[in-house]
C-alpha positions in Angstrom: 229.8 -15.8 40.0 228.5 -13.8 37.1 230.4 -10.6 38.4 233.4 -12.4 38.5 233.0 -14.1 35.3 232.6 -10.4 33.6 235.5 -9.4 35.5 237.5 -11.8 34.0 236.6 -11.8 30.5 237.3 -7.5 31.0 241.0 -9.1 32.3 241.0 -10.8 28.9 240.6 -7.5 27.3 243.3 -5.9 28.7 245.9 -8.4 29.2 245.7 -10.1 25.7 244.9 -6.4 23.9 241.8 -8.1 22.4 237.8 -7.1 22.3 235.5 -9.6 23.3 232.5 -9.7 20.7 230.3 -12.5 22.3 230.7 -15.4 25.8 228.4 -17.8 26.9 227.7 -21.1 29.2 228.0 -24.0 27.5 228.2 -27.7 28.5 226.1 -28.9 31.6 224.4 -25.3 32.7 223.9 -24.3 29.1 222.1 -27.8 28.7 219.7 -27.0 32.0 221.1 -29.8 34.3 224.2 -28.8 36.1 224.8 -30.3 39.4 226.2 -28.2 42.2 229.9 -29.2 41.5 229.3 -28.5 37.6 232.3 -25.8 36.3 231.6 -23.0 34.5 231.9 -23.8 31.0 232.7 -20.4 29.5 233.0 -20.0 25.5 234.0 -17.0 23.7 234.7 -15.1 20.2 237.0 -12.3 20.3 238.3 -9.8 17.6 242.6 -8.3 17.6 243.5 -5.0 16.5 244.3 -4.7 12.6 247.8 -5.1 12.8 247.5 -8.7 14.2 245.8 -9.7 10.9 248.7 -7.9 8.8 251.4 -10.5 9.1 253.0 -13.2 6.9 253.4 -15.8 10.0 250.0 -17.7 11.1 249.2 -16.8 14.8 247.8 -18.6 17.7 243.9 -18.1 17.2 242.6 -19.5 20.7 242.6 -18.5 24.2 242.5 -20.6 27.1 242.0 -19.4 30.6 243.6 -20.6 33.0 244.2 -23.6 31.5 247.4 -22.7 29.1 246.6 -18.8 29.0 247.6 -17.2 32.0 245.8 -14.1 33.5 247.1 -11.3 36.0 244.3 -11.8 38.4 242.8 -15.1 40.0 240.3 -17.2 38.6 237.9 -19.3 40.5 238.7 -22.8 40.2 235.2 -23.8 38.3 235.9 -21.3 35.6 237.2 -23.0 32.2 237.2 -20.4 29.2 238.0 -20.9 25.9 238.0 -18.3 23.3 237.7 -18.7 19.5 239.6 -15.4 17.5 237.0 -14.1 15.1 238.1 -15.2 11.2 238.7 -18.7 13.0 234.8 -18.8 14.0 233.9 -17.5 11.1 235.6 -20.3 9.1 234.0 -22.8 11.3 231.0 -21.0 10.9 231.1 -21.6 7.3 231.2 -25.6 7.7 228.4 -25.2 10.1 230.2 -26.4 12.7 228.0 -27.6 15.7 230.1 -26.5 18.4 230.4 -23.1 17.7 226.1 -23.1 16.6 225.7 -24.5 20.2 227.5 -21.1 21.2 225.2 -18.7 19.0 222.6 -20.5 20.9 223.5 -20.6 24.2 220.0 -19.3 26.5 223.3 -18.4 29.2 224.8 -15.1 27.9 227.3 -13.5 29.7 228.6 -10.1 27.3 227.7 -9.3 23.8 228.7 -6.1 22.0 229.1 -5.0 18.8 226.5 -6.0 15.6 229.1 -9.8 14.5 227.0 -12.0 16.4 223.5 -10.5 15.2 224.6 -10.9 11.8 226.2 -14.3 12.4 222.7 -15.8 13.5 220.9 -13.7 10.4 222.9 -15.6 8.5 222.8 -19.0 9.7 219.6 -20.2 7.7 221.5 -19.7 4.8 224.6 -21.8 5.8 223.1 -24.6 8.5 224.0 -27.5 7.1 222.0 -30.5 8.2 224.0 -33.2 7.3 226.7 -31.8 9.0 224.8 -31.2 12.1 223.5 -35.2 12.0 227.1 -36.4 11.2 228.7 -34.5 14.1 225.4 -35.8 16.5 225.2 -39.2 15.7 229.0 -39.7 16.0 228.9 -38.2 19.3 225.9 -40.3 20.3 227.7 -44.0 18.7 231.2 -42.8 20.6 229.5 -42.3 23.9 227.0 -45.3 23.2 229.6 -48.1 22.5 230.6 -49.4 25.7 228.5 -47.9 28.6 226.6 -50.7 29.3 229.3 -52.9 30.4 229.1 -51.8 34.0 226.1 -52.2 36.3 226.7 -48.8 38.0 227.8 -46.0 35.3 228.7 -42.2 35.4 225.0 -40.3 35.1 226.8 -38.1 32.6 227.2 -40.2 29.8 223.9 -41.4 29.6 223.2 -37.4 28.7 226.4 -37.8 26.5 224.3 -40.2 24.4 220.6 -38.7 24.5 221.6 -35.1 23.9 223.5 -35.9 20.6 220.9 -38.4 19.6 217.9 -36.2 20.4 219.5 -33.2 18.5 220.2 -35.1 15.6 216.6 -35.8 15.6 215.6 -32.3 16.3 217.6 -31.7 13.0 215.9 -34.4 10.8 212.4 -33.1 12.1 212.6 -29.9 12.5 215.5 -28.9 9.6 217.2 -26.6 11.8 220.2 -26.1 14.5 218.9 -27.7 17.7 218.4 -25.9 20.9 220.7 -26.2 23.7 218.3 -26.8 26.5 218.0 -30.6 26.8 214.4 -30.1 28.1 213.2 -28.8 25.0 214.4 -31.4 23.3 212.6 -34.2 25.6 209.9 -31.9 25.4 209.2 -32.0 21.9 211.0 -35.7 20.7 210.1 -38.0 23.6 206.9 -36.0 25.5 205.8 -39.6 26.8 206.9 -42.7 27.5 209.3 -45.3 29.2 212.7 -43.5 27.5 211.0 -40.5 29.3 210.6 -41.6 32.7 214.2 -43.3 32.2 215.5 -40.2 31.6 213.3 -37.6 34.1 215.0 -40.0 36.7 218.4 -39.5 35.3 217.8 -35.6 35.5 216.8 -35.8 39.4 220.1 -37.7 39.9 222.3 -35.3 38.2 220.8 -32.1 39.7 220.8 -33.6 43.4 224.5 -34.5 42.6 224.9 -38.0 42.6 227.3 -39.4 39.9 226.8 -43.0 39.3 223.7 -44.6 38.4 222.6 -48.8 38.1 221.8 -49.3 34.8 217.9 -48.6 34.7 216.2 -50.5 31.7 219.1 -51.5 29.6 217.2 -53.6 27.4 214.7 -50.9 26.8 217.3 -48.0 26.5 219.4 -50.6 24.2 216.3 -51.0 21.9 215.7 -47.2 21.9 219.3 -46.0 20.8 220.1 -49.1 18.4 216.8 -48.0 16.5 217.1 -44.7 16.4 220.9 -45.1 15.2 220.1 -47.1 12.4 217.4 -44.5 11.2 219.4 -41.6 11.4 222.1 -43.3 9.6 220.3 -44.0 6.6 218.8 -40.7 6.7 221.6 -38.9 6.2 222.7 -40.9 3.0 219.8 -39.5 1.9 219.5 -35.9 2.5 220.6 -33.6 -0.5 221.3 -30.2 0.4 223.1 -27.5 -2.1 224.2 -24.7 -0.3 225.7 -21.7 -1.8 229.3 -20.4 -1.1 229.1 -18.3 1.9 233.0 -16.8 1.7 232.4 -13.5 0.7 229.7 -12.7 3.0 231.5 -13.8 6.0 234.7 -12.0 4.3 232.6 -8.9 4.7 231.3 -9.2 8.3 234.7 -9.8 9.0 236.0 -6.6 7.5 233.2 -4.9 8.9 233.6 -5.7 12.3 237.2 -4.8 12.2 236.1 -1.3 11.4 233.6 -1.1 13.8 235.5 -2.3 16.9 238.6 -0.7 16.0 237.7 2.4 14.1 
């Protein structure tokens, strides 16, 4: 599958009359838990020619493949690729946008070239925002949270779609930086022991042998867990004070930068 996923993002290139800077897994195989019918999740950042940028109309900044961007060779049904254009990142990158810090920290890599991304992630201490990063967690984890234990038998996947947020959002108030994308880690350093742990080793077993529904195991414990853990992390983040300075002009630069250095 790798082959063909470089093939297609080389399709990209050519048929859009873009360069790729950076693609990588992200969703279930980035996280370390895909199941055998899990798609490809492919995420990328990609750079136009100068002219594109020298226009007085706004452009379309995204690429979807196959989904509403079409290509002139087949892709395998499990692909789904989505493509960010470069000043777009790079103004998400500015508001510290999860999403697109999950990417720069994806352990599945497909293609990298050119110097953007290294500079992207030398950056990133200075523009990580952690209240951001426990805003956009913890409203993922209370979305996910609010009605999934009204069923006896649920999808496995949303009980991930609650822990992962959760547990990154206290990987940020513990560790004060981006979490990692591998869910083990996580576990591994925020719950090394106890019943949430065996709850959730289970969980992992399910998902990776392919089963999709689960009973509810321990709802009153899991319950207990996440309500507590909610209500921390909310009244953390009213408390946490962080002054960052203006990033524009160095992210105006890389930008500039990497326009001369891809296209000359």
């Amino acid at each position: 599958m790798r082959e063909h996923i470089l093939m297609v993002l080389e399709q990209i290139e050519k048929d859009y009359d873009i360069k790729i800077l950076y693609a990588c897994e992200s969703g279930s195989r980035a996280w370390g838990f895909p199941s055998k019918e899990s798609d490809y999740d492919i995420r990328f950042i990609y750079i136009h020619k100068k002219e594109w940028y020298l226009s007085i109309d706004q452009r379309r900044d995204v690429l979807e493949v196959p989904k509403h961007d079409k290509l002139s060779i087949p892709v395998d049904k499990l692909l789904d690729l989505n493509g960010w254009e470069l000043t777009k990142a790079l103004r998400l990158f500015r508001k510290s946008n999860p999403p697109l810090l999950e990417w720069l920290h994806s352990n599945i890599v497909y293609y990298q070239a050119y110097s953007a991304i290294n500079k992207m992630k030398e950056l990133e201490s200075q523009i990580f925002s952690p209240i951001s990063g426990i805003h956009h967690y913890l409203k993922m984890a209370i979305g996910n949270y609010r009605d999934y234990l009204k069923c006896k038998e649920i999808k496995i996947k949303r009980y991930f779609n609650i822990f992962r947020p959760l547990l990154a959002a206290k990987w940020i108030e513990k560790h004060n930086e981006f979490p990692p994308n591998g869910f083990n880690q996580l576990i591994e350093d925020l719950l090394p022991t106890g019943e949430i742990r065996k709850i959730i080793d289970n969980l992992i077993k399910q998902k990776m042998a392919g089963e999709v529904l689960a009973l509810n195991p321990g709802t009153e414990v899991i319950n207990h867990f996440l309500e507590n853990e909610i209500n921390h992390l909310e009244q953390y983040v009213k408390e946490l004070l962080v002054d960052k300075p203006d990033p524009t002009e160095l992210l105006n630069q890389l930008f500039r930068m990497t326009l001369d250095e891809v296209w000359g």
